[in-house]
C-alpha positions as CSV (number, residue, x, y, z in Angstrom):
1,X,-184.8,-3.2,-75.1
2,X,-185.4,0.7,-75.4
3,X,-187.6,2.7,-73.4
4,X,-191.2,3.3,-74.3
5,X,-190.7,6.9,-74.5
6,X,-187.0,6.4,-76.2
7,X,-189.0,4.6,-79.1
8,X,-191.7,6.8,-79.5
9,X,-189.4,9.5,-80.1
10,X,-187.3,8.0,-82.6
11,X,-190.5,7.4,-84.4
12,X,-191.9,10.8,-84.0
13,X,-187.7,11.7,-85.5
14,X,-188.2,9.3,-88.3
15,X,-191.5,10.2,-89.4
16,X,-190.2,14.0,-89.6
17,X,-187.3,13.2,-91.4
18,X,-189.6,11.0,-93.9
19,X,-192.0,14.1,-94.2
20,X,-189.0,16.5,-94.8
21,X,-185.6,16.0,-95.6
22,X,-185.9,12.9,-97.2
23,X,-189.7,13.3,-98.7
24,X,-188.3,16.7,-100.1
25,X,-185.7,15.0,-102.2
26,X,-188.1,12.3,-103.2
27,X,-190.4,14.5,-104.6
28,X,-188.3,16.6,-106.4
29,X,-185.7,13.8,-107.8
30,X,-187.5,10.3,-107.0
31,X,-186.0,6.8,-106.7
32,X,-184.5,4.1,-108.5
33,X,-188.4,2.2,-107.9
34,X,-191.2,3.0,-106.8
35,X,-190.5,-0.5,-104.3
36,X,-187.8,-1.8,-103.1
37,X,-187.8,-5.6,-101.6
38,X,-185.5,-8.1,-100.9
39,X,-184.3,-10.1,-103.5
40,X,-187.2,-12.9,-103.6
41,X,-189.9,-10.7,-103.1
42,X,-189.9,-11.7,-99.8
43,X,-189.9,-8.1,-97.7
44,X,-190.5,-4.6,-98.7
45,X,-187.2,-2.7,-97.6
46,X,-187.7,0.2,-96.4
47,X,-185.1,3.4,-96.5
48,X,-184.7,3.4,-93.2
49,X,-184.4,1.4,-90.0
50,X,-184.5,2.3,-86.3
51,X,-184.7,0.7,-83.4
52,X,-188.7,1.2,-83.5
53,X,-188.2,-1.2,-86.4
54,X,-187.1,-3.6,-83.8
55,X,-189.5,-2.4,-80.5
56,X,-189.2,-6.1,-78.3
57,X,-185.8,-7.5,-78.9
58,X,-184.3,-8.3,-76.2
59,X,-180.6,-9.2,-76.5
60,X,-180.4,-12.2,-74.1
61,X,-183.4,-14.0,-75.8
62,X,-183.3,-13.2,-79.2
63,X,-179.5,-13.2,-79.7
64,X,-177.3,-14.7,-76.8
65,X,-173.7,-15.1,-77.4
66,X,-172.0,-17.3,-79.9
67,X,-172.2,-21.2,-78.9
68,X,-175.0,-20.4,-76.5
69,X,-178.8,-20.8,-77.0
70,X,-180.6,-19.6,-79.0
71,X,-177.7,-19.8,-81.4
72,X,-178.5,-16.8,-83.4
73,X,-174.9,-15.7,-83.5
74,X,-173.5,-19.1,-83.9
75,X,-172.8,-22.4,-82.7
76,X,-169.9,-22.3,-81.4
77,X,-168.3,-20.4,-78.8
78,X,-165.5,-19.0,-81.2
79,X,-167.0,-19.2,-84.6
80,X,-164.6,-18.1,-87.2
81,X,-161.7,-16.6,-84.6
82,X,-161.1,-20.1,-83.9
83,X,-161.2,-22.1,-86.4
84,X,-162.4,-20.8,-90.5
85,X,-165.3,-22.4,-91.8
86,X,-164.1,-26.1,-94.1
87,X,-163.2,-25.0,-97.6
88,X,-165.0,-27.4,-99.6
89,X,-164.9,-27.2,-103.4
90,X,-167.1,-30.0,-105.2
91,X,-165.4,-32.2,-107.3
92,X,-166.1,-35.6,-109.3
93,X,-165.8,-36.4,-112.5
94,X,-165.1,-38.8,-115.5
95,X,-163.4,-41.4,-114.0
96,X,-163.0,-42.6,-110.2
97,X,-158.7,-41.8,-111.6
98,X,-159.5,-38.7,-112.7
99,X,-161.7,-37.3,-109.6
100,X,-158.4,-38.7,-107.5
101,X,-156.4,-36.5,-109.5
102,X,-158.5,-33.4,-108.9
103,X,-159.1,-34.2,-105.4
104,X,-155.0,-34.0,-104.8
105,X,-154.7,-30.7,-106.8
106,X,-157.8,-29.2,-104.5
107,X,-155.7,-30.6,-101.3
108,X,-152.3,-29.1,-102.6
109,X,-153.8,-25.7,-103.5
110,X,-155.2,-25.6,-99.7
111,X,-158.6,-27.3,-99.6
112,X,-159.9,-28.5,-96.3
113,X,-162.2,-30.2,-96.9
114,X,-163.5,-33.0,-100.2
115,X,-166.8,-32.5,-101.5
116,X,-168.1,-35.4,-104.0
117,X,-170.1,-35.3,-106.6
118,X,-171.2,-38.3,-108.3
119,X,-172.6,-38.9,-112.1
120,X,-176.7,-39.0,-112.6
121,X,-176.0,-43.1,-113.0
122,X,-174.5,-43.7,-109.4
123,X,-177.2,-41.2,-108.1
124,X,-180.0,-43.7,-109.4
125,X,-178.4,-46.9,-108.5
126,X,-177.4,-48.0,-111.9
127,X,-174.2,-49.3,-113.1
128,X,-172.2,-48.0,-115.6
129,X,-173.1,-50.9,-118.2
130,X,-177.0,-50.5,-117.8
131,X,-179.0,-49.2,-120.2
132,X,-180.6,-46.8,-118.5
133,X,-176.6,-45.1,-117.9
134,X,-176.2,-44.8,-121.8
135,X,-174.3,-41.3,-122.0
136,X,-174.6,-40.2,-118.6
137,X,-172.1,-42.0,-117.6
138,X,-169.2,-39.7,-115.8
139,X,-170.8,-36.6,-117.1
140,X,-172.1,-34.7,-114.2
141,X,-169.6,-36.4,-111.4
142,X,-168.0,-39.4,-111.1
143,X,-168.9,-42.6,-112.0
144,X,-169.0,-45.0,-109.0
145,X,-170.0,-48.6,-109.3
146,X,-167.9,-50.1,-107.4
147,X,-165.9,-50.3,-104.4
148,X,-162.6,-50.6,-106.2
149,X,-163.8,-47.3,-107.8
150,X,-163.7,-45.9,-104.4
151,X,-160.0,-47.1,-103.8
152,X,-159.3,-45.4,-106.8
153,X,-160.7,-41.9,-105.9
154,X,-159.0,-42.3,-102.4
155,X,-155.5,-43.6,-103.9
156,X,-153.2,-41.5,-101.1
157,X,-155.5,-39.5,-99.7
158,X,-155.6,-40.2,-95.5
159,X,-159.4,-40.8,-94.5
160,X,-158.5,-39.8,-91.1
161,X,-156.8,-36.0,-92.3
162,X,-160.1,-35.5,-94.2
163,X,-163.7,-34.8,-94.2
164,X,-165.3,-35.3,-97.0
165,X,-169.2,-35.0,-98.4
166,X,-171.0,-36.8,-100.7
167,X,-174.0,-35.2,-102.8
168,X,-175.8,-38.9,-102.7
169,X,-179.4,-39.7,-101.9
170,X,-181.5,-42.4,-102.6
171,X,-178.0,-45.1,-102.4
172,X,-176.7,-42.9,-100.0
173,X,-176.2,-45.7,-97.2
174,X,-173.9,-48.2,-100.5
175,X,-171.9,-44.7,-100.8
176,X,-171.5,-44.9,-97.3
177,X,-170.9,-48.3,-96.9
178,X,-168.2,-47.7,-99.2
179,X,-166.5,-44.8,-97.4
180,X,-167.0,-47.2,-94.2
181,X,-165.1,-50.4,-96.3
182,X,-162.3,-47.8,-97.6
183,X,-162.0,-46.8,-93.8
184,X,-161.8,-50.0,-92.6
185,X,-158.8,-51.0,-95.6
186,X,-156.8,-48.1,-94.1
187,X,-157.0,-49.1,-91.0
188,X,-159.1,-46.4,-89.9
189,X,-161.3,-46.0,-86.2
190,X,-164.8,-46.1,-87.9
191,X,-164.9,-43.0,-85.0
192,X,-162.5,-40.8,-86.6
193,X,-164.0,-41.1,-90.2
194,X,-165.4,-37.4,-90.9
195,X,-167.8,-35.7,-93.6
196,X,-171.3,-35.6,-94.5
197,X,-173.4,-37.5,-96.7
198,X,-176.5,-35.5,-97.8
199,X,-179.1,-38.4,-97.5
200,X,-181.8,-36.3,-97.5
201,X,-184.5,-37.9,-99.7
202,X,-187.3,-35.3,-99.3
203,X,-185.8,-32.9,-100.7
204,X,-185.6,-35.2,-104.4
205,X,-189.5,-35.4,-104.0
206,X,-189.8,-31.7,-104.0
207,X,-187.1,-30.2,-106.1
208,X,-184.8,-32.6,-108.0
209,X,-186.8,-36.1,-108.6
210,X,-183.4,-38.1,-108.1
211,X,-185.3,-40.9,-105.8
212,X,-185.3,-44.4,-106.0
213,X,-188.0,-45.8,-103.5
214,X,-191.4,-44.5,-102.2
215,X,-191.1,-42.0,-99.5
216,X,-191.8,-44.9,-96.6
217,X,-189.2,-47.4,-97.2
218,X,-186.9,-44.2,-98.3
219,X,-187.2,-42.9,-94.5
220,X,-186.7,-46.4,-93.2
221,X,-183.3,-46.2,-94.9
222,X,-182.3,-42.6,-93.2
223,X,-183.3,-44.2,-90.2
224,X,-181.1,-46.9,-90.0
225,X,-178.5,-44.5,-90.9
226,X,-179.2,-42.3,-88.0
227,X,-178.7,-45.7,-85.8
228,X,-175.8,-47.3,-87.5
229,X,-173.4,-43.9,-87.5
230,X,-174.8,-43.3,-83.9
231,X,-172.7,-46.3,-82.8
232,X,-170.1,-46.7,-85.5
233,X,-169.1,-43.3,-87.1
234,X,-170.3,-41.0,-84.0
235,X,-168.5,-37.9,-86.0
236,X,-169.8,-39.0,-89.2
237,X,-172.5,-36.5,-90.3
238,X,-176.2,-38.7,-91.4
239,X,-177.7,-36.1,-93.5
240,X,-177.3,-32.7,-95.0
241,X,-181.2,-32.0,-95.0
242,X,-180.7,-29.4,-97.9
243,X,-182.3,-26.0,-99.2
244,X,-180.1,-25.5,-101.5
245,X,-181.8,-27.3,-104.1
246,X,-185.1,-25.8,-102.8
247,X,-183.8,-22.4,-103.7
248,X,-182.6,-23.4,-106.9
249,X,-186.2,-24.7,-108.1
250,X,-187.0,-20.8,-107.0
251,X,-188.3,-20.7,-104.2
252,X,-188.4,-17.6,-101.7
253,X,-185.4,-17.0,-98.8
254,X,-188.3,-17.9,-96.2
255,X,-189.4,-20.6,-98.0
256,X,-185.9,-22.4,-98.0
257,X,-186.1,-22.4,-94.5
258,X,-189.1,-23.1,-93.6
259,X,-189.2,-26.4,-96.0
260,X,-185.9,-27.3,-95.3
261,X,-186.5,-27.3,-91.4
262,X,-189.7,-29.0,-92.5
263,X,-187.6,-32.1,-93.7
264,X,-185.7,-31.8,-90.9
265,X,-188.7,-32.5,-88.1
266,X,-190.0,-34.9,-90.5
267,X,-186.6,-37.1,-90.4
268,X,-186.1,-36.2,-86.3
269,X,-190.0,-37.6,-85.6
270,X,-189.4,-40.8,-88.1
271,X,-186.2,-41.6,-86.5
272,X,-187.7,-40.9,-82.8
273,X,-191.1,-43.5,-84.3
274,X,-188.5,-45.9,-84.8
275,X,-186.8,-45.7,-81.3
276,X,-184.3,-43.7,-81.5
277,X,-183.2,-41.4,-78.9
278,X,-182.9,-37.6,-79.9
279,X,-180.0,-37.1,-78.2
280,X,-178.4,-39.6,-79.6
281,X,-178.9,-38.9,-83.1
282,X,-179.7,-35.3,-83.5
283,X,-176.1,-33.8,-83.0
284,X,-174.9,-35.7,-86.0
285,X,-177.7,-33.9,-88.3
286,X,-176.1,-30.9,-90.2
287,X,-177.9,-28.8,-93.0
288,X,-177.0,-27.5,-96.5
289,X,-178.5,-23.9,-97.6
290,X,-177.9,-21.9,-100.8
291,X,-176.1,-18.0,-100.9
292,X,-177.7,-15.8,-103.3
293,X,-176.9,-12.3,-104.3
294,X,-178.9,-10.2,-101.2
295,X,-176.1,-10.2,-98.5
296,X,-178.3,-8.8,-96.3
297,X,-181.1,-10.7,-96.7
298,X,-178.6,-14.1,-96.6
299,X,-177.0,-13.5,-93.7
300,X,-180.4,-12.8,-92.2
301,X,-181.5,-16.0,-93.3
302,X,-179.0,-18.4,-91.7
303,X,-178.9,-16.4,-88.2
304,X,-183.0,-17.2,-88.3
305,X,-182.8,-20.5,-89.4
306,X,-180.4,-21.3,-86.4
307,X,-182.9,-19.9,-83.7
308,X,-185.5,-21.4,-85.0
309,X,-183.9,-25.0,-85.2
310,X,-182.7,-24.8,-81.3
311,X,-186.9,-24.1,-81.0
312,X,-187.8,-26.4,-82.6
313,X,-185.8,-29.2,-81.1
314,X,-186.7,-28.0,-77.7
315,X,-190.4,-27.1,-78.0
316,X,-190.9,-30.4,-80.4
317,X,-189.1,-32.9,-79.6
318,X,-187.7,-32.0,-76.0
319,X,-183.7,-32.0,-76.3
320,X,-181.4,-31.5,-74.0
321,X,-178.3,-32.2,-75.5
322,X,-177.3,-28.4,-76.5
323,X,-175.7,-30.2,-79.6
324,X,-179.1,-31.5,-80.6
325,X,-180.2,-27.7,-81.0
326,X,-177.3,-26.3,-82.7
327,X,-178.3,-26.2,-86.8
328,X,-174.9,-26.3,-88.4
329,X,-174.4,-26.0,-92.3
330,X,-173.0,-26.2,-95.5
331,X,-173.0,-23.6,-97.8
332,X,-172.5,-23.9,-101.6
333,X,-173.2,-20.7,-103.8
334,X,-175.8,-20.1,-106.0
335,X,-175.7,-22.2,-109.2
336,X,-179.0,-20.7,-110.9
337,X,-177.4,-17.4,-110.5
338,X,-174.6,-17.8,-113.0
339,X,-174.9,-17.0,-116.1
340,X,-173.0,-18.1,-119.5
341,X,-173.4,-14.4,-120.7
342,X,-170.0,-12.0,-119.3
343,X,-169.1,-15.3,-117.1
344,X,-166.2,-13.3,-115.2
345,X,-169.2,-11.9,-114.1
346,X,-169.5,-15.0,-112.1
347,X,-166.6,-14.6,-109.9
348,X,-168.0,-11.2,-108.4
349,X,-171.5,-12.6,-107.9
350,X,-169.6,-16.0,-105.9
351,X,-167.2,-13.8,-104.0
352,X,-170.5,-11.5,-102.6
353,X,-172.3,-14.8,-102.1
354,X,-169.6,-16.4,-100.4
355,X,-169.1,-13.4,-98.4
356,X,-172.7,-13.3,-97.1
357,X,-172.3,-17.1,-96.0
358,X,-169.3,-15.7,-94.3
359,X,-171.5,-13.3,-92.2
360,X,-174.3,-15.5,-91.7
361,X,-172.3,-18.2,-89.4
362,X,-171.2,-21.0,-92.1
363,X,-169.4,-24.1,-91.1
364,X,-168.0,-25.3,-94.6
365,X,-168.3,-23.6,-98.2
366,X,-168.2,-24.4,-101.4
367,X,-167.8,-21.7,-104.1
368,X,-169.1,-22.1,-107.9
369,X,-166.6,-21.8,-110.7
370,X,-167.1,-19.5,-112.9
371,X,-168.0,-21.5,-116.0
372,X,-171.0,-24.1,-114.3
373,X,-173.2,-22.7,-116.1
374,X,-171.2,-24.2,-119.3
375,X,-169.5,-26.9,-118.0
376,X,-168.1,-28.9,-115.6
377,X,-165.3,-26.5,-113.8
378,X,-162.1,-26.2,-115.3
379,X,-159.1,-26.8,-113.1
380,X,-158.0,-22.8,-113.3
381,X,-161.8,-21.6,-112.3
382,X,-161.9,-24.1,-109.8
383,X,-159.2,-22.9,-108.1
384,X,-160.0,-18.9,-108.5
385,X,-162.9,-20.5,-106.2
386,X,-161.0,-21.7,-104.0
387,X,-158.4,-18.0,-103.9
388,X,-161.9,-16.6,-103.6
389,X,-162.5,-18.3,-100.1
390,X,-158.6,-17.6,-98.8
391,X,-158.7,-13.6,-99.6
392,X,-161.9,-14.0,-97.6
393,X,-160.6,-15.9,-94.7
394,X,-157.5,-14.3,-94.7
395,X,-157.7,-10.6,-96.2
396,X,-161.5,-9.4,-95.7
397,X,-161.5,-9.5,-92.3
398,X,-165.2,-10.8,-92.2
399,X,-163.8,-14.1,-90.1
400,X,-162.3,-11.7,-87.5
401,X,-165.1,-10.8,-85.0
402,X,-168.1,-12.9,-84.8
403,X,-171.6,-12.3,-86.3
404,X,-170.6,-8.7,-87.2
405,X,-173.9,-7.7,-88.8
406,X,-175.4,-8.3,-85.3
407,X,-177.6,-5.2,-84.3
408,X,-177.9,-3.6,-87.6
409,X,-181.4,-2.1,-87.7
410,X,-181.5,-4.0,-91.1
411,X,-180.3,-7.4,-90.3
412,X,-182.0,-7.5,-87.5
413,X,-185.5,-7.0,-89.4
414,X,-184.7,-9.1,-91.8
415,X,-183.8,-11.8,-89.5
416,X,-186.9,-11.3,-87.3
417,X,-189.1,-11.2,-90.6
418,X,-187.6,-14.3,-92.4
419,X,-188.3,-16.5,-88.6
420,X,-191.9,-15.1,-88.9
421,X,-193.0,-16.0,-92.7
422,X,-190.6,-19.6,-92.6
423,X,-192.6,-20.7,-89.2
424,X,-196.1,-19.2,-90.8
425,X,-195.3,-21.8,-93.4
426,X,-194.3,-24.5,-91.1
427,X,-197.5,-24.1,-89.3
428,X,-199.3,-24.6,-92.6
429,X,-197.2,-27.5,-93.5
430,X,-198.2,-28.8,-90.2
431,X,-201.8,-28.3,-90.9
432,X,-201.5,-30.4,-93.7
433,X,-200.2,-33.1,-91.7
434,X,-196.6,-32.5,-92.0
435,X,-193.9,-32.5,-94.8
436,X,-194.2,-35.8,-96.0
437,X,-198.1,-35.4,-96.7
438,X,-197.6,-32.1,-97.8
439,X,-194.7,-33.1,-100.5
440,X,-197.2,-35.8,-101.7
441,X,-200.1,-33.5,-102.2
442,X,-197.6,-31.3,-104.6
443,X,-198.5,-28.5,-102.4
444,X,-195.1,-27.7,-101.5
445,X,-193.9,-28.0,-105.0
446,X,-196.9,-25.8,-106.5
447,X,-195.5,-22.7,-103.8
448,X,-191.7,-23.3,-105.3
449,X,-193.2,-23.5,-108.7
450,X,-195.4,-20.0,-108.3
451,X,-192.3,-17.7,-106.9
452,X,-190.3,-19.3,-110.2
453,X,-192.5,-18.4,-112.6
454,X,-193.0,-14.7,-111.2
455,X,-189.3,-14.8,-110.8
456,X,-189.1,-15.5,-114.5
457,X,-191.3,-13.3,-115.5
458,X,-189.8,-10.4,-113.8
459,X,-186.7,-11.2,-115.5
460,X,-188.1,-11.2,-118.7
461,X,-190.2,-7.8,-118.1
462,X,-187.0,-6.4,-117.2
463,X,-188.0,-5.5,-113.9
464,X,-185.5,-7.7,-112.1
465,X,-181.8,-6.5,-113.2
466,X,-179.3,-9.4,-114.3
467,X,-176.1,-8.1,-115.6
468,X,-175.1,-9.5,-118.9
469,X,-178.5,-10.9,-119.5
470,X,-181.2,-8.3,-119.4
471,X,-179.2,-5.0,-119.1
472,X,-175.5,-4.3,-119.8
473,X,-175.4,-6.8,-122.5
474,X,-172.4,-7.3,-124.9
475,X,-172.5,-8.4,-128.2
476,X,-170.1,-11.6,-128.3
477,X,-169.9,-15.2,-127.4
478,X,-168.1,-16.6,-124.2
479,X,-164.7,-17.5,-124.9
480,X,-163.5,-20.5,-122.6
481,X,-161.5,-23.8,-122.1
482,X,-164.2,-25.9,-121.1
483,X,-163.9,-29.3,-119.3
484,X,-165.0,-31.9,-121.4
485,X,-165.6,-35.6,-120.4
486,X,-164.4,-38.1,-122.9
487,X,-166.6,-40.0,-124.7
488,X,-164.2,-43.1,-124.6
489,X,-164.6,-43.6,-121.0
490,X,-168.1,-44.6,-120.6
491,X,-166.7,-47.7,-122.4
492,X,-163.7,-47.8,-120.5
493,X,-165.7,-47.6,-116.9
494,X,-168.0,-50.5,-118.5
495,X,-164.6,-52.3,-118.9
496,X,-163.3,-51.7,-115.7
497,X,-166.9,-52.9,-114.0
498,X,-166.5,-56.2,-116.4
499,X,-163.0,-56.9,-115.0
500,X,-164.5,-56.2,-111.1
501,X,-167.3,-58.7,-111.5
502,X,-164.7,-61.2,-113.3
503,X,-162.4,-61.0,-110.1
504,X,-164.7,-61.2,-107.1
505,X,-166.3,-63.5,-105.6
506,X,-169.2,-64.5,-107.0
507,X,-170.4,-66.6,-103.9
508,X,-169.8,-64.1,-101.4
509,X,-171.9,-61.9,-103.3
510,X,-174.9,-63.6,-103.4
511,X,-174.7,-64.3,-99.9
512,X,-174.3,-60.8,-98.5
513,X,-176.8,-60.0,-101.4
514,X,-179.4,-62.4,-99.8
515,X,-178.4,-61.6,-96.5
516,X,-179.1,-57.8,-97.4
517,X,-182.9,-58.8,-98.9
518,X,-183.7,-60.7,-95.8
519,X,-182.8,-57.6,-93.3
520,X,-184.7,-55.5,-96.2
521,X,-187.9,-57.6,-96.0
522,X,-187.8,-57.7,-91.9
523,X,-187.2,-54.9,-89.4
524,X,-183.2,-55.3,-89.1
525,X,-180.8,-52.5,-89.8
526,X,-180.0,-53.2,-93.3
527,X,-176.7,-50.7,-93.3
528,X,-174.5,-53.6,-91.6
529,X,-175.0,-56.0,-94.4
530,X,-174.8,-53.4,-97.2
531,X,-171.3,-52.8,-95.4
532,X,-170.4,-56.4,-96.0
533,X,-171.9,-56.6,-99.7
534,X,-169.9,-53.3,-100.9
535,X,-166.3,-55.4,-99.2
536,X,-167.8,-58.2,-101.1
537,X,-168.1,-55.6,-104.4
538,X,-171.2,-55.9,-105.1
539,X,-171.9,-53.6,-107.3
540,X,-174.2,-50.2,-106.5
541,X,-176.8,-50.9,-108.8
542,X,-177.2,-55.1,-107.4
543,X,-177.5,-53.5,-103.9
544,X,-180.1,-51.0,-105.1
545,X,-181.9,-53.4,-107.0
546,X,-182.6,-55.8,-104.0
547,X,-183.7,-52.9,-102.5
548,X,-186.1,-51.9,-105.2
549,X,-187.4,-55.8,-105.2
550,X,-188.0,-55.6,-102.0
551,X,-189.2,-51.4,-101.6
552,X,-190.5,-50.7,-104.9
553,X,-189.9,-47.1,-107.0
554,X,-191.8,-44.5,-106.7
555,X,-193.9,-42.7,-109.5
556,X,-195.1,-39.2,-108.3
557,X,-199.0,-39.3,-107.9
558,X,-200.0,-43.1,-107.6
């Protein structure tokens, strides 16, 4: 902390050099705007920072040192130095053959880590031959309906040498229970299985309405997860309780953390009403936040969203495992920022975003290929993602000392202005009797839903620069080799479901079926007997529908 006097005098400094040399030169030249602020509107920036800007920070409190509370600089001792972040680049698609097939390309060109995603069929717990899966089927991930789909996408590829995470919600615990039963076939300690499986249900009630059940049963569900992986897959992460999505439905840096930490003491205080020890559970939560464009302002946001977890889990909910405190995250780039106009474009906006993750502390990272905003990612874009991540790990030098924005002036500001608006919000959240109550109202929707509309119109005003869209245009249309799924496979995944049913057991089935409804209906952890009715190959959707016998579905506003 600086002297009293010290401050005051770099105030009096400032205030001269605003009223002279730099008000001089603004009055006879201008600026670029008459405002500047960061890039959601979020904070004014000013055009210069001191430490006045910064009068009551004190290092020990509001910083520490990497792997020590409060975490601002990182969770772990070494951060980047020792190990680099897990290079995840998200792949599925087609069939469970043809995500196998990317999956070892990724693995050969260097990836880390797997990161599935799953077509919007499997993501509702439908099959491939339902009705409701007519021409979605394989088209925005892989279509899973079985387990022997699973075998197929892990044909050679070592559950014990991997992590991998699966973008699944509602059915998260039957993809689980799959990755469980594969484990198991390799002969795989359930303790050694790593990844992540996103699980977080909230989230689909504020920003991406891929849920299943009402919110009740649906946090009965991440419950037993929390319990089951406590004792089977103990380095298994539950949930990826995710503001990425948030930020994509537009909502403000502050916002994404304040509603995404929201979730997260809304799934830590259900777990903890159904007897379940904090410590026990909370080191295997992780979280999954977007990178925009702002660097600054990015970097700012993940160094205040780890203080104000380890906070949060000691003020709320009394911790004391230091794991329980430590917020580590996923990162995945931001996908409403690319844009089909110039798409090369793309790379420079994911190498800045990517490079901002970088800074702010990530743990994994996925970058965008250049053409999502078309397509599915062609095999050459997705691995120009991938290059993008190894010239940062390996040629930046941004993973060689840790938290190296620490002190700026700047960040610092930011950082300290981001924690105060997110827990502002929380504390309204919390007046409205928490997240869950708050989600059901629509309130939190209506604030995502106000910043994305002045976002828009901003855009469209030309007051909020996007280059190749609203300034720097060029007059031609994108030339690409995009991915394209084949229209003959829906019918040739329907096929391969047919022939599964044909084979199996019929009888063992229905018995881990009904043994599932019964441990639905009571208060018995439900994930053990969805692990037996996936070995059984049951099929996703016959899980889900017992479950939606037995839960109901939600419709928004009844």
């Amino acid at each position: 902390m600086y002297d009293p006097e010290e401050l005051d005098a770099i105030r009096e400094a400032k205030e001269s050099w605003e009223e002279g040399t730099y008000g001089e030169t603004v009055d006879r030249f201008g600026e670029r705007k008459e405002a500047f602020t960061t890039d959601t509107g979020g904070q004014e920036v000013d055009p210069l920072y001191t430490p006045a800007d910064i009068p009551d920070h004190d290092y020990r409190e509001d910083l520490g040192n990497p792997g020590e509370e409060p975490y601002t600089r990182g969770v772990y001792s070494t951060m980047h130095r020792g190990r680099l972040w897990t290079m995840r680049q998200y792949a599925g698609m087609g069939t469970a053959a043809e995500t196998n097939e990317r999956f070892n390309y990724l693995i050969d060109q260097g990836s880390s880590g797997l990161s599935m995603a799953f077509d919007l069929p499997t993501q509702m717990g439908y099959d491939s031959d339902a009705a409701m899966a007519e021409g979605e089927v394989g088209r925005s991930g892989v279509a899973i309906d079985t387990l022997d789909d699973f075998e197929t996408v892990f044909d050679g590829i070592p559950l014990d040498e991997v992590s991998t995470s699966m973008t699944i919600n509602a059915p998260a615990g039957v993809l689980l229970a799959m990755y469980v039963a594969m484990g198991d076939k390799q002969g795989v300690p359930r303790e050694e299985l790593r990844g992540t499986i996103q699980n977080d249900i909230m989230k689909e009630y504020v920003a991406r309405n891929l849920y299943i059940y009402p919110p009740e049963p649906s946090m009965r569900l991440i419950t037993d997860i929390f319990d089951f992986c406590a004792a089977e897959t103990p380095n298994f992460n539950t949930i990826s309780i995710s503001g990425y999505h948030i930020r994509e439905a537009g909502s403000t840096a502050a916002q994404e953390v304040a509603f995404t930490l929201g979730n997260g003491i809304e799934y830590v205080q259900a777990a903890i009403d159904a007897g379940l020890d904090v410590d026990e559970f909370a080191p295997q939560l992780s979280f999954f936040f977007n990178a925009h464009n702002n660097i600054f302002e990015e970097a700012a946001k993940f160094r205040a969203a780890r203080r104000m977890w380890a906070q949060i889990m000691e003020e709320r909910f009394d911790a004391q495992n230091p794991k329980s405190k430590q917020l580590k995250f996923h990162t995945q780039t931001g996908g409403s920022t690319l844009t089909a106009q110039q798409i090369e474009n793309n790379v420079v906006r994911v190498s800045y975003q990517a490079l901002a993750a970088v800074l702010g502390g990530t743990q994994s990272l996925h970058t965008n290929g250049k053409d999502e905003a078309l397509a599915l990612p062609t095999e050459k874009s997705v691995r120009t993602a991938l290059r993008t991540q190894q010239i940062l790990a390996h040629e930046s030098g941004a993973a060689d000392t840790i938290d190296p924005l620490a002190g700026s002036y700047y960040v610092e500001n930011l950082t300290d202005g981001i924690e105060e608006d997110a827990f502002e919000i929380i504390e309204e959240v919390d007046r409205r009797g928490g997240m869950l109550e708050a989600v059901k109202s629509q309130w939190v929707q209506r604030q995502i839903q106000d910043v994305a509309f002045e976002r828009q119109r901003e855009i469209e005003d030309g007051e909020r620069v996007i280059v190749g869209v609203n300034r720097f245009e060029v007059d031609e249309e994108p030339e690409m080799d995009l991915e394209e799924v084949d229209p003959e496979q829906e019918q040739n995944q329907r096929e391969r479901l047919e022939a599964v049913k044909a084979d199996r057991d019929g009888d063992a089935v229905d018995d881990a079926l009904a043994s599932l409804r019964e441990a639905a209906r009571g208060s018995e952890n439900v994930m053990p007997h969805i692990v037996d009715a996936v070995k059984a190959y049951a099929t996703v959707q016959e899980i889900s529908d017992v479950l939606r016998d037995e839960f109901g579905e939600y419709k928004p506003g009844r």
